[in-house]
C-alpha positions, 0 to 999 in steps of 0.5 A, spaced: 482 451 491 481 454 498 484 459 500 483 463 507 486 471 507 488 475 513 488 481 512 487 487 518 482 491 515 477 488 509 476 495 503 480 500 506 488 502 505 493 499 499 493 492 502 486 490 502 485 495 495 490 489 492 487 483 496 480 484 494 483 486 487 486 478 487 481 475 490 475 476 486 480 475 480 482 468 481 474 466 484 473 469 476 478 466 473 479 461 477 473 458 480 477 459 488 474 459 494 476 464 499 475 467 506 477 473 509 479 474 516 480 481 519 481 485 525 477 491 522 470 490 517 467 495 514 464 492 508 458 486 509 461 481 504 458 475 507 466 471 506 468 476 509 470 476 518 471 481 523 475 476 528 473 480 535 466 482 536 464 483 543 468 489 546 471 485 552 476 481 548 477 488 544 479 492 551 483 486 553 487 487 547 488 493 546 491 493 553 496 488 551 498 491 545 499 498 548 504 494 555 507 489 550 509 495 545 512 499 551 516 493 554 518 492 546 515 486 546 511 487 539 506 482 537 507 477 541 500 475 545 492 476 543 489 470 546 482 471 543 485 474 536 490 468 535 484 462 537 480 465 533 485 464 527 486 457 528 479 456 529 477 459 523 483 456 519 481 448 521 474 450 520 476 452 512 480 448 512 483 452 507 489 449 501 493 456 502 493 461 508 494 468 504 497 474 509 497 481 508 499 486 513 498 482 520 501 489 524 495 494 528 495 489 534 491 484 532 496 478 529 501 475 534 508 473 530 508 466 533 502 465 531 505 464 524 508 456 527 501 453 528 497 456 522 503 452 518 500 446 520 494 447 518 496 449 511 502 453 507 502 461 508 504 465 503 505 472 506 505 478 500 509 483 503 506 491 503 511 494 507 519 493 510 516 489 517 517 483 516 524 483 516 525 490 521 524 489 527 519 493 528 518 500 522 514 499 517 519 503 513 527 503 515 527 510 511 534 507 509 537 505 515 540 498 514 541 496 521 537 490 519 541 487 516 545 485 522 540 483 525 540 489 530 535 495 530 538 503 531 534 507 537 532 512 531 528 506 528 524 505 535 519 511 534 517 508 527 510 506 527 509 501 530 513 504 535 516 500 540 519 502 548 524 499 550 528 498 544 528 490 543 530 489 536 535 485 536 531 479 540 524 482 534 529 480 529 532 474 531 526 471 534 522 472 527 528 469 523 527 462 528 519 463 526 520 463 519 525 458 520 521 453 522 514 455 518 512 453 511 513 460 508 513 463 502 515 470 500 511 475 495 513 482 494 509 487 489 516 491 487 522 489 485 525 495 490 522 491 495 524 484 493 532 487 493 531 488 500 528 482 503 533 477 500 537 481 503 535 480 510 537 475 515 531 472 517 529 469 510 534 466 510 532 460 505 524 462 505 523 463 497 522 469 495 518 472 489 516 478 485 508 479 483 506 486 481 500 489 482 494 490 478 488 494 475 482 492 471 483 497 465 476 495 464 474 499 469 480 504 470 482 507 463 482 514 460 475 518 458 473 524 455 477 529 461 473 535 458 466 532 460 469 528 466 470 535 469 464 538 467 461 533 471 465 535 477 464 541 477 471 543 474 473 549 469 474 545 462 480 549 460 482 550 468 489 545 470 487 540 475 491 537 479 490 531 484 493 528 490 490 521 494 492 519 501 488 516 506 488 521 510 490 528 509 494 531 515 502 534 514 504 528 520 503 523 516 510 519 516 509 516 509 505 520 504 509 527 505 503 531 507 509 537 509 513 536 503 506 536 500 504 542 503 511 546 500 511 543 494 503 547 493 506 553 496 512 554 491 507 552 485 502 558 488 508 563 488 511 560 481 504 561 477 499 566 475 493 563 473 488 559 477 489 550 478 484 546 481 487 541 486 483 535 488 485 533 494 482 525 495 483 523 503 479 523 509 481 531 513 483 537 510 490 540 510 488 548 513 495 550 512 493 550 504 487 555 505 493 560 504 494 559 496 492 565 493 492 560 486 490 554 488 483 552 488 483 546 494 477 541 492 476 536 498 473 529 496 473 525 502 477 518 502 474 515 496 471 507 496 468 507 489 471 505 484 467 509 479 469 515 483 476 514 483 476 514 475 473 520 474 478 523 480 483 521 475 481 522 469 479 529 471 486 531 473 491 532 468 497 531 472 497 527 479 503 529 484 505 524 490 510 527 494 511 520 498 516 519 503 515 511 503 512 507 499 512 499 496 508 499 490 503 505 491 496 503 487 494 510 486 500 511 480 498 504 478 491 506 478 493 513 475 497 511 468 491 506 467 486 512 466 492 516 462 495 522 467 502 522 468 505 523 475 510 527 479 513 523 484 520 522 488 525 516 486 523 512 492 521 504 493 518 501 488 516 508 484 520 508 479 517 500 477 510 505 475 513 511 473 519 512 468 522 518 468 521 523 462 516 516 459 510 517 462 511 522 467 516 525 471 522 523 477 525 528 482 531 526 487 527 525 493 525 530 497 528 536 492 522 541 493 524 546 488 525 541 482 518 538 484 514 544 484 518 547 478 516 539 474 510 539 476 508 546 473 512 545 467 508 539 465 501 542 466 503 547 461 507 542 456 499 539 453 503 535 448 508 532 452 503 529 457 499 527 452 506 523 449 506 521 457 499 519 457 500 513 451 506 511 455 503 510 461 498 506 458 503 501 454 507 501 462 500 498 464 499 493 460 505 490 460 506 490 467 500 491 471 494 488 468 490 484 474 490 478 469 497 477 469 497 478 477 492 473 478 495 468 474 502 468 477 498 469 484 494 462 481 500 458 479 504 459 485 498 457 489 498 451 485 506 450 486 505 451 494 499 445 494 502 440 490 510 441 493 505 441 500 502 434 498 
């Protein structure tokens, strides 16, 4: 089997982390053949290819992504992006054309039409876009399911001017209509409100969690593990992980982050030690007379990661939108309870008062007052920490997402031939 995946960036962000997770799994398990087509490289894997080299294609562009999107014309034309896809996918001739995220101005939605001629397309959903009409999280506005977009929605990246949502939607619906699609989304949450969405309207529709490797991503002796870092042994540790570290950030919480470490800085007398996993730093924390801030950077490798977690007792995530966050996957496998809101597929990873603790969106008090109750409770994390290792291995084994992803493949050529 051939499989061409397309993807914005290559080993950066949520979506590629899960993507190279997938395709090197089944090219283990299964002897599959991928390539991978992106907008951004950073990495030098040789089946891996940034679709636009030379600047001048670049600029061009950029500038037409910047007028489209003011017009509300969002992802509607990249002359030299969508050849260089059709090219690439007649010359792999691939069995199965595998999406992930196609916005960042690069992938033109009709573009999906003339790539289903070429082979079926599977597209694993990371986020509500496909089915908006320009948001990448409605944050509860519902007006899709009309096929309309509310004006509050046009300013949600990616933003669009003039607010066009109605004619966005209705042309995806035709798009998808007359395309050989299949939907995957990683949560249940997320599953809930496709099938809803008008524009999937007879587009099958299908759930596959996430996974790890818990040969990689497992508990170690936390106490060395801190030693090895740097960290007091008997200090509380903390961790939060984002891409990027700033309080703008729409998806992660950055300020309700920011309120949640203050009011745990008033609330406890002692020393904890706060690892802040991202690219930046957040100065409004230098303030916190009891928390010592412990910048890593944004981190790649996975030995790195697993230390990072292993060296906390306890990972906060404050988000405000989310799919299936890979970090609380990753988290529970190394056996450190979360703090998190009820929000997407959240609570598909953490089960309240199970294998960590689950807050009412946005009540700050709750969380900082849970969050500290938790690092003083070493017995209750330790009975979360088991559970969170039995969660992980009933539902998020990166095993069991290959095979499921292997056997819709295989669904897909068959019914396709």
């Amino acid at each position: 089997m051939r499989i061409l995946f397309i993807n914005y960036v290559d080993i950066s962000g949520g979506s590629a982390v899960v993507l190279q997770r997938l395709k090197k799994g089944l090219a283990r398990y299964y002897g599959v053949e991928g390539h991978l087509l992106v907008k951004i490289r950073s990495g030098d894997a040789p089946d891996t290819e940034q679709l636009l080299i030379r600047p001048f294609p670049k600029l061009v562009e950029k500038a037409i992504d910047r007028v489209s999107r003011r017009a509300g014309l969002l992802y509607q034309y990249f002359p030299f992006t969508s050849q260089k896809i059709l090219d690439s996918a007649a010359d792999y001739r691939p069995d199965i054309i595998h999406l992930h995220t196609t916005q960042g101005g690069y992938f033109a939605t009709p573009l999906l039409r003339r790539l289903s001629g070429i082979a079926p397309v599977v597209w694993t959903l990371h986020d509500m876009w496909s089915f908006s009409a320009n948001a990448s999280h409605t944050f509860g506005n519902m007006s899709w399911r009309s096929l309309r977009n509310d004006r509050q929605l046009t300013t949600i990246p990616p933003s669009i001017g003039i607010n066009t949502g109605s004619w966005l939607l209705r042309q995806k619906k035709r798009i998808y209509r007359d395309s050989d699609l299949t939907i995957v989304t990683p949560s249940v949450w997320l599953k809930e409100l496709a099938v809803q969405s008008p524009v999937f309207d007879h587009i099958p529709v299908h759930q596959i969690y996430n996974g790890v490797d818990t040969s990689v991503y497992r508990p170690l002796d936390k106490k060395a593990v801190k030693r090895k870092l740097g960290i007091p042994e008997d200090q509380p540790t903390i961790i939060f992980s984002s891409h990027y570290l700033t309080v703008d950030n729409p998806w992660k919480g950055g300020r309700d982050l920011v309120e949640i470490l203050r009011k745990l800085d008033q609330l406890t007398g002692r020393t904890i030690s706060f690892l802040a996993l991202g690219d930046g730093r957040m100065d409004e924390l230098d303030e916190l007379a009891n928390l010592h801030i412990r910048y890593t950077g944004y981190i790649r490798n996975e030995p790195d990661m697993v230390d990072c977690l292993n060296a906390a007792d306890l990972l906060i995530y404050p988000t405000r939108a989310d799919n299936l966050p890979n970090v609380l996957v990753e988290s529970i496998a190394c056996g450190t309870p979360a703090v998190t809101f009820d929000i997407g597929g959240n609570t598909e990873i953490i089960e309240h008062d199970y294998n960590g603790v689950v807050i009412p969106p946005f009540d700050l008090d709750a969380f900082a007052h849970s969050t500290l109750s938790l690092l003083e409770d070493p017995e209750r994390r330790m009975a979360f920490s088991a559970n969170g290792l039995v969660k992980v291995q009933q539902r998020f084994e990166e095993r069991t997402m290959v095979d499921r992803y292997y056997l819709l493949f295989e669904q897909i050529k068959e019914n396709h031939r």
